[in-house]
Each structure stands twice: as structure tokens, then as C-alpha cells.
N, C-alpha and C positions, 0 to 999 in steps of 0.2 A: 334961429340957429346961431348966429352970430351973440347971442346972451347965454347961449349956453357954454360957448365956449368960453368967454369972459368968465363965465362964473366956474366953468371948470378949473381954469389957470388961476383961478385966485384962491381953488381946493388948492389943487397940488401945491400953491407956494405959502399958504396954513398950512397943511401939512409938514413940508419941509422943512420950513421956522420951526414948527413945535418937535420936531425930531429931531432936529438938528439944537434944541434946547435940552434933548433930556440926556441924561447924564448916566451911567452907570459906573460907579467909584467901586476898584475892589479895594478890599483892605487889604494892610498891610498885616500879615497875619507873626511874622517877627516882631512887633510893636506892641498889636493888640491884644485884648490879654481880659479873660475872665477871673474874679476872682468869688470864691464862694465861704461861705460860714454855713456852719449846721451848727443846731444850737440843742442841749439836753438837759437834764434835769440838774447834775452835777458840771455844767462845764457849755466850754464848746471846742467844735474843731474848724482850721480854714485851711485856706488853700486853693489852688488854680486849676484851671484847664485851659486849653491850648485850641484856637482856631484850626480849623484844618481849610477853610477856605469862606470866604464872603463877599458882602457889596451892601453897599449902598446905592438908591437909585433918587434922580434929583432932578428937577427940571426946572431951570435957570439956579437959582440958590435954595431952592426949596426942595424938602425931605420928599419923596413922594414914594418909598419903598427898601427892601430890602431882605435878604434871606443868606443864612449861614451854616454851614456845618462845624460843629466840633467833634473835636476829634477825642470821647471819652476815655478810653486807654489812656490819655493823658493825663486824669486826674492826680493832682499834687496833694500832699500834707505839706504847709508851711510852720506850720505851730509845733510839729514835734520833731528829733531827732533822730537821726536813723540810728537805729539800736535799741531806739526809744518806745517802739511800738510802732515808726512811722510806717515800714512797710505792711505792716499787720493790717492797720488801716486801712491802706491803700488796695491792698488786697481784698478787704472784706466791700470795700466801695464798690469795687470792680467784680465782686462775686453778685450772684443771680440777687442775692438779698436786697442788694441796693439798685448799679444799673445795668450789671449783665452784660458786661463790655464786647465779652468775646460772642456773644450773640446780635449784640447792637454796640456795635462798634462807631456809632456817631449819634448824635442829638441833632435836631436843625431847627428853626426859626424861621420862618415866610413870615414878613410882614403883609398883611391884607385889607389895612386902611391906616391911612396917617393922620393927623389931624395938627395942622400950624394952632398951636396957643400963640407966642411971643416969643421976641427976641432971639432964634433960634432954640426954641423950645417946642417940641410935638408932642403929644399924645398917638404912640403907636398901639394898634393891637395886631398881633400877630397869634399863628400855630405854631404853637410847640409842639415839635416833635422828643419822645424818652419813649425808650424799651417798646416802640413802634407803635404808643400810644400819644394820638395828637388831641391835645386841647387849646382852649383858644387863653391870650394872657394878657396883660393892659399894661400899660408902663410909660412912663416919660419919659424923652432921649434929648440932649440937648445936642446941639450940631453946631460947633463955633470954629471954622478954618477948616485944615484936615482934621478934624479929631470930633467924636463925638461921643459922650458917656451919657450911662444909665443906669438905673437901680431895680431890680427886680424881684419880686418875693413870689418863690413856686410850693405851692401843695405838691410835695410829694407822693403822697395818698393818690393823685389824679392820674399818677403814672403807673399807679401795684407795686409802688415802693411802701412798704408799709412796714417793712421791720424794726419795732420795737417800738411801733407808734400805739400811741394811748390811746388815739381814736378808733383803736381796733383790738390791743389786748387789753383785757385787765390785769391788774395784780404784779406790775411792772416796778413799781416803786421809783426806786432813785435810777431804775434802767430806761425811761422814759426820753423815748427824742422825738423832739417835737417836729409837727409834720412840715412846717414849712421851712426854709433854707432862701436865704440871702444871696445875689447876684449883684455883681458890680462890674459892668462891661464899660472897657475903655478901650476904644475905637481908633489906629488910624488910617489912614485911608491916602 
């Protein structure tokens, strides 16, 4: 009896150390800031969107999770002008074609394993959530102080975003936009 309780008291106070180690960081969602490119035959277009809320989760200095919503109605055009076609865009982004905002009014991201390479560098993979379709995405985040960035490349084809994509119509010509799109999340926390 007397070893079990030894060995009880020394669960509960591993336990407590390792809980009292893990961390959960929200972001700073004023700071943080996605920024995206979609790239076409003729051109490309770029621009932001806007956290609607996140975190980061860490146990002592190390990455160990993390999930975020954004908030799509936010989508920006920074490359063009307004008058310019920027709202035209923005509109056609936000219509069923692309991500159907007023229907899915959020994106998210669950990270669902981390993995430490170096120097504050991981290999996460995580579920993306678009248009209430979740797939799984692979990406490197670096984590240096409060701040952590990353670079992301999505198929948009894997969400039934497929407007105007080659991989689906023919005979598109120079109207061809290609399926995957560029992410560059800059994190702070």
C-alpha cells in the first residue's frame, strides 16, 4: 500500500509539471495576417485575409499544436485599385464560384501532429477546413519569440473550387487559373 501511494504522488506531481508546462498562446489576430496569391495564365492576383480568432499550443518552447479560424468575408485585393475591378474581384472571390462566403463564412486549420526539425523550425500537418470540405496539408512553420511564419501551397480543386481550372475545363485558353494558390501566414502571438 505504502508503494502505491509513493507511486501515486509522484503521477499526480508528472502530471502537474507537464500541465503546468503546456502552453496555449492565442494570437494576436490585429498583427497577424494571411497573405495569399492566385496565379493565371495571363497574370496574377494577391491580397489578404484576416484571422477571426487562433492559438498556438506549446509545451515548454516547443510547438506541439494549434487551430484557427478565418474569417473569409474578409478577403482583400491588394494589387488592384478600387475602380479598378478591385471590388468586382472581391466579389467574384466571395461568390459560390470560389468560396462561398455567405455560406461558409470561415476557413479553419487544426493542426493534428507537429513534428521539431531544427532551430525552431517544425513540419506541421494539419485539416484544412474550405466550403466545409476538410483535407489534410503539410507545411513548415518556423517559431522564433512571439512570432511564427509559414508558407503554404493549396489545391483548390480539393475544396470544389474549380472555376476556370484547366484541370477540369477544356478550351480555356488564356482564361486558365491554375489550381493551386500561395499562403504566407505571419503569426503573433
Amino acid at each position: 500500500m505504502k508503494n502505491f501511494k509513493t507511486i501515486a504522488l509522484a503521477f499526480v506531481a508528472f502530471t502537474a509539471t507537464t500541465l503546468a508546462s503546456a502552453q496555449t498562446k492565442k494570437i494576436d489576430t490585429s498583427k497577424s495576417n494571411i497573405t495569399w496569391v492566385g496565379k493565371k495564365v495571363t497574370g496574377s492576383h494577391e491580397g489578404n485575409i484576416k484571422f477571426k480568432e487562433g492559438a498556438l499550443e506549446f509545451k515548454g518552447t516547443k510547438l506541439t499544436g494549434g487551430n484557427f479560424v478565418v474569417n473569409m468575408a474578409s478577403i482583400d485585393v491588394t494589387d488592384l485599385k478600387s475602380g479598378a475591378g478591385k471590388e468586382k474581384l472581391e466579389g467574384h472571390l466571395k461568390s459560390e464560384d470560389f468560396f462561398g462566403t455567405e455560406k461558409f463564412p470561415t476557413g479553419t486549420l487544426v493542426f493534428t501532429k507537429v513534428a521539431a526539425k531544427q532551430n525552431g523550425m517544425y513540419t506541421v500537418t494539419g485539416d484544412l477546413t474550405l466550403k466545409g470540405i476538410t483535407k489534410p496539408v503539410t507545411f513548415d512553420m518556423v517559431v522564433n519569440g512571439s512570432k511564427a511564419t509559414s508558407a503554404l501551397v493549396v489545391d483548390r480543386t480539393k475544396y470544389d473550387i474549380k472555376y476556370n481550372s484547366g484541370s477540369f475545363f477544356d478550351s480555356l485558353g488564356d482564361k486558365v487559373i491554375y489550381d493551386n494558390f500561395d499562403l504566407a501566414v505571419e503569426l503573433t502571438f
